[in-house]
N, C-alpha and C positions, 0 to 999 in steps of 0.2 A: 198633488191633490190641493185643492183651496183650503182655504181657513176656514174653519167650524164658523167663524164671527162673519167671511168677508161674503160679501154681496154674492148671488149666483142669478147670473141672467141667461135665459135661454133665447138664440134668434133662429127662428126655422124658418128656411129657405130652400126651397127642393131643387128648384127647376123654370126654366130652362135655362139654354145658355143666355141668351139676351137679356132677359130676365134677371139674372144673377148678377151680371155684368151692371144695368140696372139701378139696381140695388147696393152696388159699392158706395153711393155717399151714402144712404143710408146706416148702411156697418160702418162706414167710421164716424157718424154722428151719434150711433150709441156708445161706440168704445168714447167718445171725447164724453159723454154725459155721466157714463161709469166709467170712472179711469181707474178705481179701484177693486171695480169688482172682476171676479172670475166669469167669464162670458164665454160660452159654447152654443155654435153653431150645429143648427140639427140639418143638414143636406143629403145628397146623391150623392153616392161615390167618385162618378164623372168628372166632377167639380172639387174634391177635396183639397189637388195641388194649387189650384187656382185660389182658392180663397186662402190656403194655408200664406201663398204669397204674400198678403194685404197683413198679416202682422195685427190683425184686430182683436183676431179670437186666442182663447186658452187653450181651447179643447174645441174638436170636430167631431160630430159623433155622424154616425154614416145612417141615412134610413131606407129601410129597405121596401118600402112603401105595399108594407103587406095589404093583401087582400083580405077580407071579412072572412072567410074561409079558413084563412089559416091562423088557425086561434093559436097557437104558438108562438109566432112572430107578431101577431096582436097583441098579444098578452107581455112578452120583451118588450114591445115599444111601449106600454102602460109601465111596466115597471122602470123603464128609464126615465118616464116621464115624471112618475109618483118619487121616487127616490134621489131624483136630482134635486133635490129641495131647494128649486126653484122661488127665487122673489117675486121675479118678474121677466114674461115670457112677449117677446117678439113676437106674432103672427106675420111675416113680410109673403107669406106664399097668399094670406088668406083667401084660400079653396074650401070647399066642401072634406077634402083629405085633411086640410088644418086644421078644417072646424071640427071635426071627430076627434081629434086628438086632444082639444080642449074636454070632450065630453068621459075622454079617458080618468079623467081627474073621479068621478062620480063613484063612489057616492061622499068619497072625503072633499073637500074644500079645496078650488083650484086658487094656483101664486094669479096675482097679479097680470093681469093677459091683455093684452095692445093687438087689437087684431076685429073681425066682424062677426067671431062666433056668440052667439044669443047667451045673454047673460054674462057676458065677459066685464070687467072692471074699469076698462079704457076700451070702449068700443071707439070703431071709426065710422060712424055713423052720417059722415056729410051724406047727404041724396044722391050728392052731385059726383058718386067715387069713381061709376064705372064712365064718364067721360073724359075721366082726367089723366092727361098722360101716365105713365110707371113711375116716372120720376115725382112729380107734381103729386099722385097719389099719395106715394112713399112718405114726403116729406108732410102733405096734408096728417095724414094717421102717428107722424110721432108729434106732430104741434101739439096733437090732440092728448099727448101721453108725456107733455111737458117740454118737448125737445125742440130744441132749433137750430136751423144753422146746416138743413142739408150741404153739403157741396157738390158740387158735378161728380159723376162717378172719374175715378182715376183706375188706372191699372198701372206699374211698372213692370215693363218686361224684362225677360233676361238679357242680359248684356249680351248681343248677338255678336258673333264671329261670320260677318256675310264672306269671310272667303270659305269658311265650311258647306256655304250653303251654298258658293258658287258665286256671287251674287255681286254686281258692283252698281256703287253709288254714278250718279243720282233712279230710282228705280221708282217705278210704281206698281202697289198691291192692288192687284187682280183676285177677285173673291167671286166666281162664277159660280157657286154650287148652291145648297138650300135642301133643306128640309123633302124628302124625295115622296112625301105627304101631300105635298104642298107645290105641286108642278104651277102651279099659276102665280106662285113667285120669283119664277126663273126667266131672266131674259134668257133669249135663245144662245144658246154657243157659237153660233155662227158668227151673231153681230159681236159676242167679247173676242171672238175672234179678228175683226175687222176693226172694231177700237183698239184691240192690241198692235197690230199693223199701222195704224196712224201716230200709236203713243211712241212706236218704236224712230218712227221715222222723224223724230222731234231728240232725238239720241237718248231717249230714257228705255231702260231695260225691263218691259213689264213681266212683273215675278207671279207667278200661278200658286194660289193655297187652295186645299181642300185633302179632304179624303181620300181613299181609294174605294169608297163607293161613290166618286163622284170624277172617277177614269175617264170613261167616256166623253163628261164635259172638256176636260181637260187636257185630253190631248186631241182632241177637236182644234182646240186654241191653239196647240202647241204645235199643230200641222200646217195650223192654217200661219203663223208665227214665229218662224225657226229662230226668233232673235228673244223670243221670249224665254223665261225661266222656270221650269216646271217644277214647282217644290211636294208633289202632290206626296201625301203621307207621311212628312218629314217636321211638320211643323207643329208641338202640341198648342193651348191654349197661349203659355207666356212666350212660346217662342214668335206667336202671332205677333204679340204685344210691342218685341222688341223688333222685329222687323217693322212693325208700323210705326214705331218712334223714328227707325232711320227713314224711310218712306219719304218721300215729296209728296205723296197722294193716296190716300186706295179710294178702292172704286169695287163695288158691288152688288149684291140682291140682298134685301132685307133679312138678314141673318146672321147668327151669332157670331162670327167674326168680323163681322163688321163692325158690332158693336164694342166688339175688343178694339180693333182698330182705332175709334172714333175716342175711345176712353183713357187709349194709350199716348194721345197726341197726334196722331196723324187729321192733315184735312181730310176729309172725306165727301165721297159724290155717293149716296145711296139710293138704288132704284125701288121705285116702290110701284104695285099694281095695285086693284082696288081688294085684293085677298087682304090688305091687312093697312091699315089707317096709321096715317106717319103720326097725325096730331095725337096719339096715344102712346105708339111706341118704335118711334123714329130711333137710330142712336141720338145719344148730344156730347158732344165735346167739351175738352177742358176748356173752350173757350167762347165766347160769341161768334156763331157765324162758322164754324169749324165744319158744321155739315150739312151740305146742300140736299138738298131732297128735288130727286127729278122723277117726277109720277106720270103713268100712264094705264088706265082701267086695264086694256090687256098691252101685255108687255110685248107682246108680239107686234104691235103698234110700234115702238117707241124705237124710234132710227137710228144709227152711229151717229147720223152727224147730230143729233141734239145733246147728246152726250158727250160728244168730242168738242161742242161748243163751251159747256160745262168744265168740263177739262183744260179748255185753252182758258178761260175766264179766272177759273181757279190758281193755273201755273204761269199766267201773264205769257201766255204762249203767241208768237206772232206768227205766222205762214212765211 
């Protein structure tokens, strides 16, 4: 439990993954600004392992992102909300769902709130918020609540055992799946199938992540690929992390492994179609230049070989 005396800050953070991922310099620029005080993250359950990994926070509370209907689970998140005797409250989701939870505070006097909800204390109020990347947001809205000094998002993954996972060095991460919402952010499998075959033939081992609601892409690839590495359902969030730290490369569709990827160190190639605009929320790496962005309005357009151009550019690849 915290000190009766010591600071208590709340950062609510739901969703999604990219988004989360995102968000990591942001959490550790408030832990560096409060190094004393008791800091709890309000998220998804999904995410809990993951952020518990980052060493930032005290405490993880899980939200179950009730419905108005269920005044029960309303009423729990009001009382966590009122009784956490909060100084001051992170808004990083701020949605319409954050902004009601501000309104939670009513009719006693809400802590200290860094966020867009109407009447809040440190509103983030540039005009300019919803053009600004995730990141560039991020760091905009704590300038504004005194903070500085974002870093690039990091992630450290687990110390991978690539003979568990079959796996030999030098290898590159293949990330063909995506949001199944969202079918206009999926290059076809056919062609990750066909840049696998060309990755292969340059002697690198291209290694397959995803779900097993994302089978079908995947062993698409892996039919089309016999030299490839199917890791499908085997890999959680840090195991991503640490496979892309050993990585020469990954390569994928705009999605939240990738953004793991990209945060963990690995270079990265990400495809993007016109469903979702890189200038907002591209990954970015720990470094300059870490992640190429190769766009095409429909992805159905967009060839092996411009991407295997991409790939040979990035690994100093010669034919």
């Amino acid at each position: 439990m915290p000190d009766a005396k010591q600071e208590r800050i709340l950062v609510i953070k739901l969703s999604a993954l990219g988004d989360i991922i995102l968000a990591m310099g942001a959490f550790a620029a408030i832990r560096a600004a409060h190094p004393r005080a008791h800091i709890t993250v309000l998220t998804t359950r999904l995410y809990v392992d993951l952020i518990k990994s980052t060493g930032y926070f005290d405490a993880i509370a899980i939200d179950r992102r009730p419905k108005l209907y269920q005044v029960r689970e309303v009423l729990a998140l009001r009382r966590f909300l009122r009784n956490g005797n909060f100084d001051r409250i992170y808004d990083l989701q701020t949605s319409d769902r954050s902004g009601f939870y501000y309104r939670l505070f009513w009719p006693g006097k809400a802590p200290e709130w860094s966020g867009i909800a109407r009447g809040c204390s440190h509103p983030h109020d540039n005009p300019d918020r919803d053009s600004l990347h995730t990141i560039d947001r991020l760091a905009d809205q704590l300038h504004r609540s005194g903070i500085e000094n974002v870093p690039p998002p990091f992630i450290a993954g687990s110390d991978i055992d690539l003979e568990r996972f079959g796996v030999r060095s030098p290898f590159v991460l293949i990330c063909p799946g995506g949001a199944p919402h969202r079918p206009d952010k999926r290059w076809p499998a056919e062609r990750f199938g066909l840049l696998a075959k060309k990755i292969a033939d340059y002697r690198l081992t291209p290694v397959l992540i995803g779900t097993d609601k994302e089978a079908d892409v995947l062993s698409k690839i892996d039919s089309m690929c016999p030299k490839a590495r199917n890791l499908m359902g085997r890999t959680g969030f840090l195991d991503i992390a640490g496979l892309a730290a050993r990585s020469v490369l990954a390569i994928g569709n705009d999605t939240g492994p990738m953004h793991i990827a990209a945060a963990a160190g690995a270079p990265s190639i990400v495809l993007f179609s016109r469903d979702s605009d890189p200038k907002k929320s591209a990954p970015r790496g720990t470094t300059d230049n870490a992640v190429s962005i190769v766009r095409e309005n429909d992805l159905r357009e967009l060839t092996v070989n411009r991407v295997m151009d991409e790939v040979r550019h990035r690994l100093d690849l010669v034919d």
